[in-house]
N, C-alpha and C positions, 0 to 999 in steps of 0.2 A: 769260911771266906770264899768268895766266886769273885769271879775274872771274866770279864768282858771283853773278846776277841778282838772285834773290830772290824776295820776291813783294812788291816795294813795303813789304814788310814789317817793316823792319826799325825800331830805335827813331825813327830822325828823320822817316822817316817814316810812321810810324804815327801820332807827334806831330801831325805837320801833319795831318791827317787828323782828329785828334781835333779837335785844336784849330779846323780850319774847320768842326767839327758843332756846336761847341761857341759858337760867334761864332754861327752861323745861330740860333741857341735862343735867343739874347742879346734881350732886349725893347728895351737900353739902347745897343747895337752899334750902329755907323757903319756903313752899309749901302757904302758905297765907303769905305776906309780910304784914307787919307794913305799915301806913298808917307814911309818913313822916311828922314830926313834922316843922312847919317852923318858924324861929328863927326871924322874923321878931314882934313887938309889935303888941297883938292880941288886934282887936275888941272888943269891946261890945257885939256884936254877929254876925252873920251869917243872910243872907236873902238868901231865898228858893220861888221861882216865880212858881208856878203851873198854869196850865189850864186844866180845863176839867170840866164836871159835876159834881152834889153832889157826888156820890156814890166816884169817882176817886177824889177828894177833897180830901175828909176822910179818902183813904186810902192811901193817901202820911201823911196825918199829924199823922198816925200811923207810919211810915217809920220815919217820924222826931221826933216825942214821944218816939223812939225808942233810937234816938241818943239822947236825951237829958237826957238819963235816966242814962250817963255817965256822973258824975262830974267832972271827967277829962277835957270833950270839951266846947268847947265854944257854948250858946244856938243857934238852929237855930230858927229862926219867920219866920214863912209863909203870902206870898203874894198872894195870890189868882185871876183872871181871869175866868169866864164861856165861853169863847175863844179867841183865838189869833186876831183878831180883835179889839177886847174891850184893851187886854193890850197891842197892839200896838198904838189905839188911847193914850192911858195914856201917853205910853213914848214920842210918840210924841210931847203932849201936856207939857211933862217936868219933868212926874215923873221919879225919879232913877231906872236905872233897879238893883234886884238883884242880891247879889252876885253867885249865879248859880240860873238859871231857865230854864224854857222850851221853845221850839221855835221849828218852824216848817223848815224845808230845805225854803220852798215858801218863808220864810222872811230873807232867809239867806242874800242875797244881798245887803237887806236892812241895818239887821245889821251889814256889813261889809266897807258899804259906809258910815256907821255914827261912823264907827270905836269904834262898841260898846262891842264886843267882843274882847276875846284872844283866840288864841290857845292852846286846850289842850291837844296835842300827847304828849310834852315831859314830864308833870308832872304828866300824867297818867303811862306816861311806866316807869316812876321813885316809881309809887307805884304797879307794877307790874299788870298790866291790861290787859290779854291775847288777844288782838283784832285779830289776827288773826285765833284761836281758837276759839273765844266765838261768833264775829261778821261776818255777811258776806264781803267781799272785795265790792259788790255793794253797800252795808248801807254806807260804811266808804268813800268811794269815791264820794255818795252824800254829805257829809260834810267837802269836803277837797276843799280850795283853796289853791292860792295863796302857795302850796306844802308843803300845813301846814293841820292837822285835828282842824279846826273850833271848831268843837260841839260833843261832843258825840252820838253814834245814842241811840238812849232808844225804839223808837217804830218803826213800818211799816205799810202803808194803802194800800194793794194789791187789786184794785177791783174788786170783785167774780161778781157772778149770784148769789141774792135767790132769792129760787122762793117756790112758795105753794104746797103743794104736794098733794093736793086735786084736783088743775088746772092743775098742771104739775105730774101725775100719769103713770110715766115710765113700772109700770106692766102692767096696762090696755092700753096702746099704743102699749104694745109687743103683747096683746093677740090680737090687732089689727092688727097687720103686721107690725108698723109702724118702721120709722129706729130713736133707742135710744140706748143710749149707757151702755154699759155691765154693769152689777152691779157695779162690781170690775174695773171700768175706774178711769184712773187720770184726764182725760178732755173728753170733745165733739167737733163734727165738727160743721160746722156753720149750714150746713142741720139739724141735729139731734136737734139743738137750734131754728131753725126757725119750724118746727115741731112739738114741743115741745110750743111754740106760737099760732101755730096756732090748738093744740089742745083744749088749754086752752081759747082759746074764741069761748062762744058759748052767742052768743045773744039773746035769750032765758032768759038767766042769766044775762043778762048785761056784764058780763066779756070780759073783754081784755088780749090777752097773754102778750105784754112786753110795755115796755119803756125806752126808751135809748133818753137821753137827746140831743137835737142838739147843744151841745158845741163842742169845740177843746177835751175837756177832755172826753166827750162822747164818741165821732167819734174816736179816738187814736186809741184805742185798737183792732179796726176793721182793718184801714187803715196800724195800722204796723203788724198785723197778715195775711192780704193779699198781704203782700208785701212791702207796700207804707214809706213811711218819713212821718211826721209831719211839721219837720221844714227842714232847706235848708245846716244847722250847730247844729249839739247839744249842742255844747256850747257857741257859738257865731252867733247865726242864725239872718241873714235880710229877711227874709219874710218864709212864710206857704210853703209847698209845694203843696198842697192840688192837686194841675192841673198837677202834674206829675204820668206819664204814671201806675208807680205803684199804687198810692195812687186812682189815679181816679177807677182805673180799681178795688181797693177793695170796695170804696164808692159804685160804680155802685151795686157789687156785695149783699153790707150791704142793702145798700137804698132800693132795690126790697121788703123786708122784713117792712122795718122802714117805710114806704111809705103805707101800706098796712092799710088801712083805721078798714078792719075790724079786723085785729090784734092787731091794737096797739092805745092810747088815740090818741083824736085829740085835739086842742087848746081847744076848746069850753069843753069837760072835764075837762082839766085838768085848764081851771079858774075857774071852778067851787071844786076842791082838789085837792093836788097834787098829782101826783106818787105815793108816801109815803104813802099815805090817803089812794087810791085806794087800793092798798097791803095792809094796814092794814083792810081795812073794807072784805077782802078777792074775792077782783073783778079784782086782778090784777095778773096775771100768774107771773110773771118776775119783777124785779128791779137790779138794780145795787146799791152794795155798799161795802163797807168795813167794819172792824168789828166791829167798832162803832155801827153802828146800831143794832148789836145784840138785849142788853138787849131792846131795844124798842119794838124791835119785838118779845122778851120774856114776855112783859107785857100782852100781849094778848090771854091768854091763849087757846080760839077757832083757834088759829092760826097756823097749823102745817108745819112747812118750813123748808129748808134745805138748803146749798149752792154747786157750781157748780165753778170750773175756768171761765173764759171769753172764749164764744167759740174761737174755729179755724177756720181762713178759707185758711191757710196755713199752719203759725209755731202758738204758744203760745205766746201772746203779752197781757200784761195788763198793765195800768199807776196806781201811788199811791204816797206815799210823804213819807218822815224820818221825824220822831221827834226827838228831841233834848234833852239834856241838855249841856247850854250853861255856860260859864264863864264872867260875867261881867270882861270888861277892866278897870272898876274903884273901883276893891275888894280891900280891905284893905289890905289881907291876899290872897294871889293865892296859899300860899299851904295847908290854912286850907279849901278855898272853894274846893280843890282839892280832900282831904281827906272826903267832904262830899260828891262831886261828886262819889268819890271810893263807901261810904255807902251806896248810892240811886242806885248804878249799881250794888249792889251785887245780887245774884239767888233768896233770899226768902225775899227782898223785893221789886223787880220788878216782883216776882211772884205774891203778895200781891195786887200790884195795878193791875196785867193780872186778878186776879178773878172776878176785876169788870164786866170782859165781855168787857168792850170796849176797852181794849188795847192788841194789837198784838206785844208782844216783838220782838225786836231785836237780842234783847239778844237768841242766838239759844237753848242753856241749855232750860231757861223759855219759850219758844216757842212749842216746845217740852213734856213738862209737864201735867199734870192734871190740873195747875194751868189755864194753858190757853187753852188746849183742851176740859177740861168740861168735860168727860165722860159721857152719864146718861143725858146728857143737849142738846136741842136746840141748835147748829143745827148738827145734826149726824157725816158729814162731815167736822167740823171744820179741818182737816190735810189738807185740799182744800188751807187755807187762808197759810201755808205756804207751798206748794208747789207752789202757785202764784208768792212770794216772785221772785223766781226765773226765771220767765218772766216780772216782773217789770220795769219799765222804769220811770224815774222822769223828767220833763218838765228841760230847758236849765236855767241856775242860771242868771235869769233877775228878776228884779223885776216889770215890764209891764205886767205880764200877764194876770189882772185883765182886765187893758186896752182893752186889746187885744179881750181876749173874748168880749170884749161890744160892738168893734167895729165891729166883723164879726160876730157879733150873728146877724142881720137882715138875712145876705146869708145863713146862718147856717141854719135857722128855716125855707127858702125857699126851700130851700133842702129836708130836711124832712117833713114840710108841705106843702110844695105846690100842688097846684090840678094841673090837666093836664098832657101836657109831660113837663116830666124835661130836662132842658138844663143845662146837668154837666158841657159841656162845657164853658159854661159862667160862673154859677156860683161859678168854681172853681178857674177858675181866676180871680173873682172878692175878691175872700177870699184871693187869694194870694195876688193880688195888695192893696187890703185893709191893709193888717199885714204891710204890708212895712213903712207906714206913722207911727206906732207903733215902730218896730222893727230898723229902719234905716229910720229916718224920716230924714237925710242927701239927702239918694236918692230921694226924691220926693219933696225937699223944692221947687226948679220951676218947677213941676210939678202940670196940675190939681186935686185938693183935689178929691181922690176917691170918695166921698157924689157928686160929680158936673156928676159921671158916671150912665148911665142910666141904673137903676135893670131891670135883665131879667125876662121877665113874665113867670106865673106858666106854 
C-alpha cells in the first residue's frame, strides 16, 4: 500500500490554514483559544509514548507533571522507549500504542498500513493551532497523506558537518593561502570542504579529515547538490537512479575526495572504532550528523567543535527526517488526546525538551530561541542546524528502506572503498538494478536475481 503526500493541500487542510488566516484577522478572536472540552465519557487517563534518551525522558515527564498539576484534566502516564526501533518491535509484538506518542516520518507508512493512527489537522485547527505561522509548509507536508495531516511535526534532523576545529582551523588555512570560506558564510563549496579534509589529515598524527558513510543516505546529499535524483519518483519511486547522467556525474565529482585513502578512514580503521569514536578521541577532522549528537559531543570537554551546512557542489542539498506526535486510532477520547497534543506543542515546553541539546524543534518560534540555540554553548554555529532545514529533503514514504540500503550497501562500499580504477559505470547500474527487486519487485519477478550479476572489480 503507498500514500500520496501531497502538498498539505488537500481540503482538511487547506481548511485549517484558511481557517487560522482567518482567526489572526479576527479583531473579536481569543488570542490563545481554549483547548476544546470533548463531550464524549472520559478515560481513566491518557497515555503519552516518548522516545529518546534519559536526559529528553525527563524532560517530557516535566511537560506531563506540568499538566497533571491541573485537577480539572485527566492524568496523563508515560510510556517510554530508548528508540523507535525498540517501541516499534513492542507494538508489533502487540503492545497498545498510546493515546498520543512520538514517531518518526520513517515509520509513517508503516503506521498507516496497520491503520494505527488518525488524522490530526481538523482537531488541531479546532483548537486553533497556527501551522502555517508557527510550522514550515516542508515539515507539514512530510506528514501528510492521503490529503490529511497524519502527525504533527514536533522535531527536524537536518544533517550538518562538525567538525574539530583544531583539525579543521579556518584561520591558519587563510594564513596559508588556502580557499575557506568567509567568517560570516551561510555555507561552503565542496573545494573549500575537501580542503578542509585534506588539511586535517596529517599522518604524523594519525588523523584523518572526514568520513561520509557509503549508504543511500550518506551519498544523498552530494548527488542532489551536484545535480542528480536519488530515486526515479519521490513519492512513488521503482528503482535508484544513481546511473543517471546527473547523479553519476556528482558521485564522480564526491568520490575523488571519498576515495582518497589518505583523507578519509579506510575499512580496516574503522572495524577497529567507528567514525564517532574517531571524532571523539579527536583524530577525525569531519563527521556528519544532526543535532542529536550534540550533547555527546559536549561530554568531552578536550573536544572543541563547531558545525558547518553539508557542502555545495552546486545548489544546497541535505537529507534528515520529522518527528512526530502521533494520535492513536484506538484513543478513547480524540479530543482529550487532542488537547494534550495542544499542551506538548506549546513554545515553553517544546522549548524545555530543545534544552536538552538533542532536539531541533519544528516548531520555528522554539527553533529560533536560546532554548535551542545555546548561546555560550558548544557548537557556536548552531543557526547552521536551521538554515539546513531549508535545503532538507526526506526519503519517498515507503517503508523498505531499511531493505534497500542492505541490499546496495555491498555496491555502495565498492564505491567508496575499492582499490583501483573505479567503474561508475557498472557500479551504478548495479545500485540501480539492485533497488528495483526492492522497490518494484513486479518488474524483476522473471527476471535474473541481481546476487546471480557479476560485481565489478575494484
Amino acid at each position: 500500500m503507498r500514500f500520496s503526500r501531497g502538498l498539505v493541500a488537500g481540503v482538511a487542510v487547506a481548511s485549517v490554514l484558511t481557517t487560522a488566516a482567518c482567526t489572526s484577522d479576527s479583531s473579536d478572536a481569543d488570542p490563545t483559544p481554549s483547548p476544546t472540552t470533548s463531550t464524549a465519557a472520559a478515560p481513566a487517563n491518557l497515555t503519552f509514548g516518548v522516545v529518546g534518551p534519559a536526559p529528553v525522558q525527563r524532560a517530557f515527564r516535566a511537560t506531563v507533571d506540568a499538566w497533571n498539576l491541573d485537577p480539572e484534566r485527566i492524568d496523563v502516564v508515560i510510556k517510554s522507549w530508548a528508540d523507535r526501533a525498540t517501541m516499534r518491535t513492542d507494538v508489533e509484538a502487540g503492545a497498545p500504542l498510546p493515546d498520543v506518542f512520538m514517531a518518526s516520518r520513517a515509520d509513517l507508512s508503516w503506521l498507516l498500513e496497520n491503520d494505527y493512527t488518525q488524522p490530526v489537522d481538523e482537531l488541531l485547527d479546532e483548537r486553533g493551532v497556527e501551522f502555517g505561522d508557527t510550522y514550515s509548509r516542508d515539515a507539514l507536508e512530510a506528514l501528510s497523506a492521503d490529503d490529511r495531516l497524519q502527525c504533527m511535526p514536533y522535531g527536524v534532523t537536518p544533517q550538518v558537518i562538525y567538525y574539530n576545529k583544531r583539525l579543521v582551523d579556518f584561520d591558519r588555512m587563510r594564513e596559508r593561502g588556502l580557499d575557506v570560506p568567509d567568517a560570516d558564510a551561510s555555507g561552503w563549496s565542496f573545494d573549500q570542504f575537501a580542503a578542509a579534509a585534506e588539511f586535517a589529515s596529517r599522518p604524523a598524527r594519525n588523523t584523518k579529515g572526514v568520513q561520509i558513510a557509503p549508504t543511500i543516505q550518506g551519498l544523498s546529499p552530494f548527488i542532489q547538490s551536484g545535480g542528480g535524483t536519488v530515486f526515479d519518483d519521490p513519492e512513488d519511486p521503482t528503482s535508484l537512479t544513481f546511473s543517471s547522467d546527473g547523479s553519476k556525474d556528482a558521485l564522480e565529482r564526491t568520490l575523488e575526495l571519498l576515495r582518497n585513502p589518505q583523507v578519509t578512514l579506510d575499512e580496516t580503521q574503522l572495524s577497529q572504532a567507528s567514525a564517532l569514536r574517531w571524532f571523539l578521541r579527536g583524530r577525525l577532522g569531519m563527521i556528519v550528523g544532526d543535532r542529536s549528537l550534540t550533547p555527546t559531543l559536549r561530554e568531552r570537554s578536550n573536544l572543541d567543535f563547531d558545525v558547518m551546512p553539508m557542502p555545495r557542489l552546486d545548489g544546497a542539498a541535505t537529507v534528515g527526517d520529522v518527528t512526530a506526535l502521533c494520535m492513536s486510532a484506538k484513543t478513547e477520547s480524540p479530543g482529550l488526546s487532542a488537547d494534550f497534543m495542544l499542551h506538548e506543542l506549546s513554545a515553553d515546553w517544546v522549548g524545555l525538551v530543545a534544552a536538552t541539546g538533542y532536539l531541533q524543534p519544528a516548531n520555528v518560534e522554539v527553533a529560533l530561541s536560546d532554548d535551542f540555540l545555546q548561546p555560550g554553548r558548544r557548537p557556536e554555529h548552531a543557526a547552521f542546524f536551521n538554515s539546513s532545514v531549508r535545503s532538507m529533503s526526506v526519503p519517498p514514504l515507503i517503508d523498505t528502506l531499511p531493505k534497500l540500503e542492505e541490499t546496495v550497501a555491498p555496491a555502495l562500499q565498492q564505491m567508496v572503498y575499492g582499490v583501483g580504477v573505479l567503474d561508475l559505470d557498472a557500479l551504478t547500474t548495479q545500485v540501480d538494478d539492485e533497488s528495483k527487486a526492492i522497490l518494484d519487485p513486479d518488474s524483476v519477478s522473471d527476471s535474473p536475481s541481481p546476487s546471480d550479476s557479476p560485481t565489478p572489480s575494484g
